[in-house]
N, C-alpha and C positions, 0 to 999 in steps of 0.2 A: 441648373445649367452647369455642366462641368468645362473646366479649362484645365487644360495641361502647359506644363513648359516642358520642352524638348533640353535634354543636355547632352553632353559629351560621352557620357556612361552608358545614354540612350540608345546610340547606335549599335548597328554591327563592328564585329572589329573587324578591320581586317577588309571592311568597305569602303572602296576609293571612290568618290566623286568623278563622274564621267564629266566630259563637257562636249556640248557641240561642236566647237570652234576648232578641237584638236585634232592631228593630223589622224584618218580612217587606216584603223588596220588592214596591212596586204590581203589579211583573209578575207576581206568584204568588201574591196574596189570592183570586183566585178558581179555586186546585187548593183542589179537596176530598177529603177525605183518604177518605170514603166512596164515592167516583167514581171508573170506571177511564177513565183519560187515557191521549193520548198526545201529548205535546207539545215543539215545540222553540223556543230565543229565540238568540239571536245577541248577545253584546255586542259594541255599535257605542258610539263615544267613550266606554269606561267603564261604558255603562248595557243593562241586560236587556229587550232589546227583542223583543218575541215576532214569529216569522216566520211568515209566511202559510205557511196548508196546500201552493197549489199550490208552494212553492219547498221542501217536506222532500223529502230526499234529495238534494241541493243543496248542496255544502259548498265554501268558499273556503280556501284555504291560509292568506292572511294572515289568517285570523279564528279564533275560538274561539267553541263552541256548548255550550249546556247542552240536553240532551235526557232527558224524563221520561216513564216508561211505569208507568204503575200498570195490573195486571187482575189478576185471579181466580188464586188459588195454580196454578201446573202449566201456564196458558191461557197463549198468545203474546199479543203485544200488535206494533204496528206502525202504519204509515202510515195503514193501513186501516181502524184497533179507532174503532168508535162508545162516547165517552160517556155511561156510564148509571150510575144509582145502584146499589148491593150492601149487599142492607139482612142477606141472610145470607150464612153464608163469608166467608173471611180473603181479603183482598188481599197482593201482595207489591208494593212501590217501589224501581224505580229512577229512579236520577236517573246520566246519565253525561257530564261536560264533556270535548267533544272538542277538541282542540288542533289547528290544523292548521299545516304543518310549517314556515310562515314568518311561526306568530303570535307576536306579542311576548309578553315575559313581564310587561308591565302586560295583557296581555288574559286570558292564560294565569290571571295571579293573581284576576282577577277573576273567570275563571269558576269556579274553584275554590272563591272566597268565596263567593261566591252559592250555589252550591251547598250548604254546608255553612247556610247561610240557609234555603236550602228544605227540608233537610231536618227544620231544628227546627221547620219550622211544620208537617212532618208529625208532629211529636211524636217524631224522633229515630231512626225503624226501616228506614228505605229506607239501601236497598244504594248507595254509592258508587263511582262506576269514573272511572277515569283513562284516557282514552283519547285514545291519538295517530294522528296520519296515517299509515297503512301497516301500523299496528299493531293494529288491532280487535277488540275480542272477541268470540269468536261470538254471545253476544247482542245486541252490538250491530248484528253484520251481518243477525241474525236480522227486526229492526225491519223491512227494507228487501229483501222479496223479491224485485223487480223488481233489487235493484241499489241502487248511488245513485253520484253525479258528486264526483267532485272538481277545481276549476277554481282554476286560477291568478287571482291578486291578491285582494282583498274590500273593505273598505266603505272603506278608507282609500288605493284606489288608485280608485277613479271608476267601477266594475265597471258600475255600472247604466247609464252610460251609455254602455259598450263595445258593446252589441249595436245602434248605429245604424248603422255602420256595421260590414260582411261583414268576419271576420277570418278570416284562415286559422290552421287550428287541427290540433295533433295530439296525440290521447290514444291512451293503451296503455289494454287490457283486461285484467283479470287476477282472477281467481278462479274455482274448476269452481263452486261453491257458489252465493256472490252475487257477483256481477260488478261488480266496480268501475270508473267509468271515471276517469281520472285523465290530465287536460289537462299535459302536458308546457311543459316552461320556453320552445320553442320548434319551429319544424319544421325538424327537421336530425337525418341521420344518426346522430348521437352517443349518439340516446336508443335504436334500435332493437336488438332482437337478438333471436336467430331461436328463441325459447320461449314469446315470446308475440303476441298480436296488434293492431296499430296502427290507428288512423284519420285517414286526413286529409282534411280539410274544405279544399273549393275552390268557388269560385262556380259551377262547374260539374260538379262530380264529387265523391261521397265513395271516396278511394281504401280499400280493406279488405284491407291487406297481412297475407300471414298467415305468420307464423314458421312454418319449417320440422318444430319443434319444439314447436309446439303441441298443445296438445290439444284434440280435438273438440267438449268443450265450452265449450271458450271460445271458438274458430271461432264456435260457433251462437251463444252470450253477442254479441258482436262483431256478426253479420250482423244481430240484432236491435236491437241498438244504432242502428246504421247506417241503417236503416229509419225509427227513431224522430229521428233527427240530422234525416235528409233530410225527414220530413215538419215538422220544426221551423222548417229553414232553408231550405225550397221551392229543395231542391234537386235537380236533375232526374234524376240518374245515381247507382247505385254501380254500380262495376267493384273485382273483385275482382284483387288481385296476391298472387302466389304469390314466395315469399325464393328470390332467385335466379333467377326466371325472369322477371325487370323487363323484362326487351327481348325480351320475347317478346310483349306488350302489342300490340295495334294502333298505329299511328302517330299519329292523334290523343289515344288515352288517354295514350302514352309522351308525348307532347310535353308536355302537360298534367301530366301526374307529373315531367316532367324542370323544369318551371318552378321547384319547390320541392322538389325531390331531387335534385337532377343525379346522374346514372348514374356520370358518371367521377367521383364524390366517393363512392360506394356504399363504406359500411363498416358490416358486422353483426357486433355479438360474438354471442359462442356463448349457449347457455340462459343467463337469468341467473335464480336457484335463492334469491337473496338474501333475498325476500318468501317464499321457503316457510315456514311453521313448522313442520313436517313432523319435519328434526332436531331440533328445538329443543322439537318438545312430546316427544319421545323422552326428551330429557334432563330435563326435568324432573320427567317419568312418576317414574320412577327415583332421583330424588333430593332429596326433601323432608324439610324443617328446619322444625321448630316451636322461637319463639323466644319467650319471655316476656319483656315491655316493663315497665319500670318508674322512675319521677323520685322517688325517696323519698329519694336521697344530695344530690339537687338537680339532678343528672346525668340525663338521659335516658337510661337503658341497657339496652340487646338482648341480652338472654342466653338463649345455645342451649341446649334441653331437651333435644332427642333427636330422631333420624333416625327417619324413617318406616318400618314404618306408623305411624298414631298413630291417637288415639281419643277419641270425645268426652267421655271423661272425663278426657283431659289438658289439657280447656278449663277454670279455676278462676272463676267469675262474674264474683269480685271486681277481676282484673287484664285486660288487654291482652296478644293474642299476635300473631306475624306466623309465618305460613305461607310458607318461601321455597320457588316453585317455579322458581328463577334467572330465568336471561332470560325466560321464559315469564310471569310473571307473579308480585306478590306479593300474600298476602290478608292484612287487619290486621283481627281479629275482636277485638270490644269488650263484657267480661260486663256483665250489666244492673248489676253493684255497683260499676262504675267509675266515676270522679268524669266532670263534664260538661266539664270540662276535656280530660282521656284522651279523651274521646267525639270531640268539634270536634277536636282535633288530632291523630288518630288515622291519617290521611289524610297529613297533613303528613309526620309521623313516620316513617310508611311510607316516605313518597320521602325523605327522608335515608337513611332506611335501605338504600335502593335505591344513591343516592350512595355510600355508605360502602362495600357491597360492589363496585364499580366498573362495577354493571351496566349497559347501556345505557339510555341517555336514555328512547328510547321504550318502557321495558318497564311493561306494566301493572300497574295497581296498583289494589286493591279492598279497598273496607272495610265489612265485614260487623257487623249486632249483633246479638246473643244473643238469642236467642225466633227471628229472621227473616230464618236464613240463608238463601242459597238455592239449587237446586238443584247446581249446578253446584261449591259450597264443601262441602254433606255430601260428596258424592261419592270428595273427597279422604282420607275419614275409612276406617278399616278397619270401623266398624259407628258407625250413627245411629241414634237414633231420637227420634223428634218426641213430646209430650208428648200423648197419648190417640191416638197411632196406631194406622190398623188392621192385624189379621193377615191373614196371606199367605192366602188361599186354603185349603191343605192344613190350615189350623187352622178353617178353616169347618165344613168336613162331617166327619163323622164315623161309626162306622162300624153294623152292625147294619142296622134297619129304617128309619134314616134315611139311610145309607148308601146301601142300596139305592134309594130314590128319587131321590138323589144324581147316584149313578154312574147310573141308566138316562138321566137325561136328559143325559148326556155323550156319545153316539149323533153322527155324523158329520153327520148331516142339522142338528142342535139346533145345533153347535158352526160349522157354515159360517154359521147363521143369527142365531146370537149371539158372534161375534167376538172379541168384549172379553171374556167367559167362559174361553174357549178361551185368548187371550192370558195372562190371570189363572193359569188354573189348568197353563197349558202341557198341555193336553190336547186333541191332533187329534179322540177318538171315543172312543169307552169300551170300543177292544182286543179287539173283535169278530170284527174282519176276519180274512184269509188269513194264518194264520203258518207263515216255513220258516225253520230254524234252520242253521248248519254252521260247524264246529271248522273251522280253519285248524290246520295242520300243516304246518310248511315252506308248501312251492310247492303241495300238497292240498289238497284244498277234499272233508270227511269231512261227510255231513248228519247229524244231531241228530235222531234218531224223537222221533216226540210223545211218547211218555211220559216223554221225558228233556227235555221242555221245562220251561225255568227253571230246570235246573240249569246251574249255570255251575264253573268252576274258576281261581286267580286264576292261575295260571301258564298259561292257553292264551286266545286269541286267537277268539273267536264275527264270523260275520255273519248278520246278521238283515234278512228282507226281508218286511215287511208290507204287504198289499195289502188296500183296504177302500174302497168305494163312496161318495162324495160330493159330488156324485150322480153324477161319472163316476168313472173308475176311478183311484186314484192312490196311490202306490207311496215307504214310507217305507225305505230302507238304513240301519240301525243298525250300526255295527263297534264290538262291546265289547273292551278293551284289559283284561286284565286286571293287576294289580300287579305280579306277578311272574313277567309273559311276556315272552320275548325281544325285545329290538331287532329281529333277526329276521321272524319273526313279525306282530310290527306291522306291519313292511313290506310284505309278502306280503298281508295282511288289507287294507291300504290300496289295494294294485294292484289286489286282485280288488274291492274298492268300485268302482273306476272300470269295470273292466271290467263289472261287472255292470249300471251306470247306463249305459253303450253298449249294451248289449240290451238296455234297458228305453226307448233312445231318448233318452238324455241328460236325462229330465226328473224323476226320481228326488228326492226331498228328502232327503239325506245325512248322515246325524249321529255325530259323533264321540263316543263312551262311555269315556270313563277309570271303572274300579272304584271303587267308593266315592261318585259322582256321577252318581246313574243318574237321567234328567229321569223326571221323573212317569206319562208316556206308556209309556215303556218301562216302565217300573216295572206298569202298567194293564196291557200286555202279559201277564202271568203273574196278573193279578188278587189279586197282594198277595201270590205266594207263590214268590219269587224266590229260591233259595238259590244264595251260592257258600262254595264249599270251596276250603281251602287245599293247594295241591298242582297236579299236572297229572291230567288225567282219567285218562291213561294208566298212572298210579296205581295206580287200583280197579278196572283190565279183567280180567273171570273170564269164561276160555274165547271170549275175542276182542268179548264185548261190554260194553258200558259199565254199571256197578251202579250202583247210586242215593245214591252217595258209601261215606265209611268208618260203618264199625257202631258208633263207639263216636263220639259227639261233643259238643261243647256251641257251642249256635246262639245270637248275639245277634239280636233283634228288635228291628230300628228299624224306627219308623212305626205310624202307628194306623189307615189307610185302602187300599185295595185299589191308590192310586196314590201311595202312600207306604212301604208294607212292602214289606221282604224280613229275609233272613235272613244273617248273616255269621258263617261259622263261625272261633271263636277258640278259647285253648289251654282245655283240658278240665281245669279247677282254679279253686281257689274266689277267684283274685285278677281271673279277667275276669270277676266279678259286679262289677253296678252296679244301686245302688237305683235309678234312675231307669228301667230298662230292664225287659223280660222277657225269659225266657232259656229255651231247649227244651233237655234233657239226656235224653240217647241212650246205655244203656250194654246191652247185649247184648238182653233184652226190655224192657229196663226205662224206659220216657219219665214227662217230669216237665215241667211247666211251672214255672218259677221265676219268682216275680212281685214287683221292688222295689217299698218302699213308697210310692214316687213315683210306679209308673206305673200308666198310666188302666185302664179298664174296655176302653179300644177296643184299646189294647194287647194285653190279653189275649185278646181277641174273635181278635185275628190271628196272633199266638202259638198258636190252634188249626188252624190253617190246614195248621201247618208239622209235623203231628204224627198220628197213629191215633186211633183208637176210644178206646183203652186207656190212660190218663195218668193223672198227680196232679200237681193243683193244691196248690204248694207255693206261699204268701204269706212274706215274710221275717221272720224270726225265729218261722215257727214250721216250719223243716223235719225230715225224720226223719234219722234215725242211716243207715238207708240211702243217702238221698241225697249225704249227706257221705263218704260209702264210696264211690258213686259217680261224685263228680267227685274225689273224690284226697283228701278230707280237710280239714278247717275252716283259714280263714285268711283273711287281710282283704283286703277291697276296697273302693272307693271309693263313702262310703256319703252324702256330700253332696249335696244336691238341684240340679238344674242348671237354673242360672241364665239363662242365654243360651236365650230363647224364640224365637231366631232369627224375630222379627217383623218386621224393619225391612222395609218397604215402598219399593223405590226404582224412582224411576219410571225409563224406554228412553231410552236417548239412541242416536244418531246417529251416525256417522259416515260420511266420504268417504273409502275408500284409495287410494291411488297409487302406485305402485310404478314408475315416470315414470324415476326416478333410480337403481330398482336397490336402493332400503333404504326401511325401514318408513315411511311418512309417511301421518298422518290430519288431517282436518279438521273437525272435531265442528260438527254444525247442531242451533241450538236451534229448538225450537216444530217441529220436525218434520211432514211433511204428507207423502201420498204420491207430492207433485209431485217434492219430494227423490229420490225415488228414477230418476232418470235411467237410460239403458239403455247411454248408454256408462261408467255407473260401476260400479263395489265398493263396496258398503256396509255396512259392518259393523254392526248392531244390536244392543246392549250392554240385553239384560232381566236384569242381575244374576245370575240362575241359572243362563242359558243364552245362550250366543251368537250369532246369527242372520249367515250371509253372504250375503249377498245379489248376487248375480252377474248383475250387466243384459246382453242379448242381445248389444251392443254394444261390452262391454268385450274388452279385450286380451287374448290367451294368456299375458302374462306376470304381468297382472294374477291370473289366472285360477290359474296355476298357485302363486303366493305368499301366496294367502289364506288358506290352513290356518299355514302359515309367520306373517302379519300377526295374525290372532290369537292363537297361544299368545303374540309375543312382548307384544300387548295386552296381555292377563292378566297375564304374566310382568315387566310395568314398570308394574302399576298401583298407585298412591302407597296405594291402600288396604289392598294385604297380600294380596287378596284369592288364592281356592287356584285354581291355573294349571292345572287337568284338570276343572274345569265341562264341561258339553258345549257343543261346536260345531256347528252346524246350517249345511247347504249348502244353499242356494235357489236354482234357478232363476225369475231372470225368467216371469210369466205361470203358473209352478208353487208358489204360496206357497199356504200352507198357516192354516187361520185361527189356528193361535196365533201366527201371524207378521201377519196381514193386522187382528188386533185391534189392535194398537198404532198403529195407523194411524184415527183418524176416516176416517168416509165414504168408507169403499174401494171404488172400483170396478175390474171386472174389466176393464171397455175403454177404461179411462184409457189406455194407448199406442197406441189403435189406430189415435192420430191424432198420434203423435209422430213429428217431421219429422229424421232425420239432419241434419249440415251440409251435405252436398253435396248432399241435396235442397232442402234450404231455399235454398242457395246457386244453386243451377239454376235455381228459382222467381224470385229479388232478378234475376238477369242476363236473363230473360222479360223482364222487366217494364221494362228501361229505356226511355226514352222514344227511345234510338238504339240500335239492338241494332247490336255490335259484337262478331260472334264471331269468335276465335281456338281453335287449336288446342292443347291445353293434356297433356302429357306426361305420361305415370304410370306408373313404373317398378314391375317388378315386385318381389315383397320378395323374392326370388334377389339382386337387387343390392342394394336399400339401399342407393342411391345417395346419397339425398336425406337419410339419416339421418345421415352424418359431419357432423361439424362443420365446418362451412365456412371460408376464409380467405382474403383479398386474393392476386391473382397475386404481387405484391412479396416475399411473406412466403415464399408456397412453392418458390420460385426462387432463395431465400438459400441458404446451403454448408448442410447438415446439422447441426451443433453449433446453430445458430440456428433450430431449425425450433420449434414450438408441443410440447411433450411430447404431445398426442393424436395429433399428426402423422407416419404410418407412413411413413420414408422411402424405401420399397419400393412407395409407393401413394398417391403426392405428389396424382394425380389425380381421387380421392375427394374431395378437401380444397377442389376448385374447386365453386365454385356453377354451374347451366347454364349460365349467360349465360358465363360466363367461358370453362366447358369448349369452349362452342361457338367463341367468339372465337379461341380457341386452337388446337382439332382440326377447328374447319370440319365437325363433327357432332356427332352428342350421345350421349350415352355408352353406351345401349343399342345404339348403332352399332358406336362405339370395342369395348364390349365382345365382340362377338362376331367381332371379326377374331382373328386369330393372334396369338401371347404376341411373337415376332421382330416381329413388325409394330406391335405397341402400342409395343414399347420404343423401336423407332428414332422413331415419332414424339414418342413423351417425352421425348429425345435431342436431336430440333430445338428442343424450346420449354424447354427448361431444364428438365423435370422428373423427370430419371434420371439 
């Protein structure tokens, strides 16, 4: 258990203690706390000066900004949110002061103060965030879909009057998400490297050199950028330059580029990975400390309660916790019964606490209050629930003659046409359609006759292919995993998933079923009467076909609705009762329905589903002497009422994956739209129950291949506990499915029919110059993967061996040159080089040093 004591050294300098109580700065008397805003002020000498609309997203390094977004619980908010009053429903507030990376800490402190100012004149409940340059939080980036700028000097270097006169100017682009641009300390070599993508502004030309190692959508991020610069700065040209191929340029673009790059000074490091958070939200997935705060020795002191998961009821009202998610981020949540003291310096507190553990300057820091956490802070929790939240869906309907009016309108046509239903209830149709079932055994692929549909066994391995009309035709692959079926097996069940969405035409919606976590749909499949048994099928084979399980048994029933029941068969004796359940016993003729005192009317409704003609309805404590002969004999079992209504309602989040590096790396987007979903990305969709992959046209095969890999390890480091065999759902692009297209407002189907690649867009920008200047521009085939080594100066690669770069294969020194170089060098280009003879490469590697 660690404890910390906070001191005086701990702090920021230059951090003044806000208070509620003091009189509200003139800039912020007219935020109403019944009004969704969205607003930013800049302190300039000291004071909160509010900034014109046309200049958000606009941010200067030497300055610090206080930005406030109030709207509608769940709703985004941004540049774009119109102010209006909300006379019903709860609002949430932020308020976030951004630091920018060359602002002083008299700026820094004041926006900090101010901050803690406005938030007492909301009455105390807005979300606090610490945010610095480079370092944003996704709802911050969230604010700023288009992007926003970050630009060298601010109000104490003369800025406003820098645009009379034309500066030459160079920013890097950087995020697949929102795109930042970020104006560089100057134009020179030093800053580039070949992972992302740069701009330089010339009175003539915007040049749009693109890293090596880039990726496509920040290419497109960048060319759109470029567009928007050039109609800024009524500039006539872009010309686009490719890392390495500089001298391949026409002679007036090169001359032009050589004025403020010289060629013979060309130096690119490799990817720089440094702004990923990719490891680092990994690491924190994985390892969260709840720490309880307290000054009552007189001492400020952080004392560790316990490693995650955690729960919201190891939040106490009365005290102050901090949430370390390390570098990533810390959260300092403050109960309504803490003094207003604890409240205002709760923020502070934080960032010493930050100092004390040694972690980086820029790591964020956020301060939550009680009643008005928000999304993004439950989430860290292993279970939440909000104070009159609603239930999930599957405690809606119920079963019987309301049931049935229910499930009919769950029909494929009803569910494409109500979306958000679908979403809700995780229900494509009401399991109508074509069903064909088949065991896996080994390398076999065994079918499943109808009458043995829905029985399952947990030692063997099913796939399931459904097909049903909506209103064309479209084709769900289920692969159920049973408990205790082999590694093996799995395997086998997963290749023939693939193989079978090749004959369906790759467009297949693919869903991963671990036992025990069957999504609703599947569960719809068998219409509520889903058994598995313990064992392999191969078991209870008489005379080579498959029997309807063992003859003596005892079945637990979970669920009370046709997309919520099944049956699990456990040991045949009186310790797997449970009041809360009902239970089917099977002993030679003999069936019995057992019904704890807990459970419902609908429970038993489906408990008949799983059974004959011929039964007795046994309620507890009043069974017969037979019964107790029948299952083995009186003995105890768990007869407590169960508490966990598993209601929490939490809403989809987002992510971006990339897999760019070779290891898990995600990017989480808040306020979510369907613009998010780009076609050169992976996106994983996180609805709590179930997992959604999302796989754009235009993503990578390697992407492609590690997304079932990206999600269990999701699950598998989520700070909430949460159980790591939910299902996982494979989407293809333009094949989604509406309980996937509900979480989405305003989905349309021809939303990418107008979506531009980068090399289209980029064909389009080079049309359009007012001097068309074509060149001849080289594209290697991926047989060589030329272009993918990491590049390095001639100098470097013509040093002895012992000196060479560790990525540098001293057998293949030639990889490591950029074109321009190789050309300089071998007087052709490597698609040349390559296809002469292995004697003939070497000797010429031999003249230039590099053998």
């Amino acid at each position: 258990m660690q404890v910390f004591e906070l001191h005086h050294l701990d702090y920021d300098e230059g951090y003044a203690n806000g208070s509620t109580h003091s009189a509200v700065d003139g800039a912020f008397r007219n935020v109403q706390k019944n009004t969704t805003a969205f607003l930013i002020w800049r302190i300039e000498n000291m004071t909160v000066i509010p900034l014109p609309k046309d200049q958000y997203g606009t941010f200067y390094t030497n300055d610090s900004y206080i930005i406030y977004a109030a709207s509608q619980y769940g709703l985004p908010s941004g540049t774009d949110s119109v102010s209006r009053e909300i006379r019903a429903g709860s609002l949430e507030y932020h308020i976030h002061f951004w630091l920018g990376s060359a602002s002083t800490p008299d700026k820094s402190g004041v926006a900090a103060y101010k901050t803690v100012e406005l938030d007492g004149h909301l009455g105390g409940i807005a979300t606090q965030h610490r945010e610095t340059q480079g370092n944003e939080s996704a709802r911050f980036k969230s604010y700023f879909k288009n992007g926003f700028r970050v630009l060298k000097g601010g109000t104490d270097s003369g800025f406003k009057s820098a645009t009379k006169t034309f500066e030459i100017r160079l920013y890097k682009v950087k995020g697949r998400r929102t795109p930042i641009i970020t104006q560089e300390e100057s134009v020179s070599w030093n800053f580039f490297n070949s992972g992302d993508v740069f701009l330089v502004l010339t009175p003539k030309i915007i040049f749009v050199w693109i890293g090596r190692a880039a990726n496509g959508v920040e290419k497109l991020h960048a060319a759109k950028a470029a567009l928007v610069l050039k109609s800024e700065n009524n500039i006539p040209n872009i010309t686009f330059v490719d890392d390495g191929y500089e001298k391949t340029l026409n002679e007036d673009d090169k001359k032009e580029f050589n004025k403020y790059l010289p060629l013979e000074k060309r130096m690119v490091y490799p990817p720089d990975h440094s702004g990923d958070d990719g490891d680092k939200e990994k690491q924190f997935r994985s390892s969260i400390r709840l720490y309880r705060c307290s000054d009552n020795s007189g001492k400020y002191r952080v004392t560790e309660i316990k490693t995650g998961p955690i729960f919201q009821t190891d939040l106490n009202p009365e005290d102050v916790y901090i949430l370390d998610n390390g570098s990533n981020g810390i959260w300092v949540w403050v109960g309504k019964k803490a003094s207003d003291k604890e409240r205002t310096e709760s923020l502070r507190n934080a960032r010493g606490f930050v100092k004390k553990k040694n972690y980086p300057n820029n790591t964020r820091v956020t301060r939550v209050v009680d009643g008005a956490e928000p999304m993004e802070f439950k989430v860290l929790f292993a279970s939440w629930k909000d104070k009159d939240e609603a239930k999930g869906v599957g405690k809606t309907y119920t079963v019987g003659k309301v049931a049935k009016v229910a499930v009919a309108k769950f029909d494929a046509i009803t569910m494409h046409e109500r979306p958000a239903l679908a979403a809700e209830s995780q229900l494509v149709d009401d399991g109508t359609g074509d069903l064909k079932i088949w065991k896996i055994i080994k390398s076999n692929v065994v079918e499943v006759l109808k009458p043995k549909h829905g029985i399952f066994y947990s030692g063997d391995c099913y796939l399931i292919l459904y097909t049903y009309e909506a209103p064309s035709q479209k084709n769900i692959i289920y692969y159920w995993l049973g408990s205790q079926s082999t590694p093996e097996d799995a395997g086998w069940t997963t290749l023939k998933v693939m193989e079978m969405n090749l004959e369906l035409g790759g467009t297949a919606m693919q869903v991963r079923v671990v036992q025990g976590h069957e999504p609703p749909h599947f569960l719809q499949l068998f219409k509520g009467k889903m058994v598995i048994f313990r064992g392999k099928a191969a078991e209870y084979e008489e005379l080579g076909k498959n029997s309807k399980g063992p003859s003596h048994y005892l079945l637990q029933i979970c669920g009370s609705s046709t997309y919520t029941a099944k049956a699990v068969h456990v040991q045949c004796k009186a310790s797997s009762l449970n009041s809360n359940y009902c239970y089917v016993l099977k002993k030679n003729k003999h069936y019995y329905i057992w019904c704890g005192s807990y459970s419902t009317g609908d429970q038993r409704e489906m408990a008949k589903g799983f059974i004959g003609k011929d039964f007795n309805i046994l309620m507890e404590g009043k069974e017969t002497p037979e019964f107790w002969e029948d299952i083995g004999g009186q003995g105890t079992y768990t007869t407590a009422k169960n508490t966990d209504e598993n209601g929490t309602v939490r809403p989809a989040r987002l992510f971006q994956c990339s897999t760019a590096s070779g290891e898990f790396k995600v990017e989480e987007i808040m306020n979510f739209t369907q613009t998010d979903l780009i076609p050169e990305d992976v996106m994983l969709l996180d609805a709590y129950n179930t997992i959604f992959i999302w796989l754009g046209n235009l993503s990578t095969k390697e992407e492609r291949r590690l997304t079932l890999e990206t999600a269990k390890n999701y699950l598998q480091n989520d700070p909430a506990g949460r159980d790591a065999h939910i299902p996982i759902t494979e989407i293809k692009q333009g094949c989604e499915p509406p309980s996937f297209t509900g979480f989405f407002t305003n989905w349309s189907n021809s939303f990418w029919s107008t979506h531009k690649p980068f090399e289209e867009f980029r064909n389009e920008i080079e049309g359009t110059n007012t001097t068309i200047n074509t060149k001849e521009r080289i594209v290697y085939t991926e047989d060589s993967n030329f272009d993918q080594y990491i590049k390095y100066p001639i100098n470097i690669l013509t040093a002895s061996s012992d000196k060479l770069p560790n990525k540098v294969d001293p057998l293949r020194k030639e990889l490591h040159l950029t074109h321009d170089d190789f050309v300089s060098l071998f007087k052709m280009n490597y698609a040349e080089f390559e296809n002469l003879p292995k004697w003939k490469q070497q000797e010429m590697k031999k003249k230039v040093g590099l053998f």
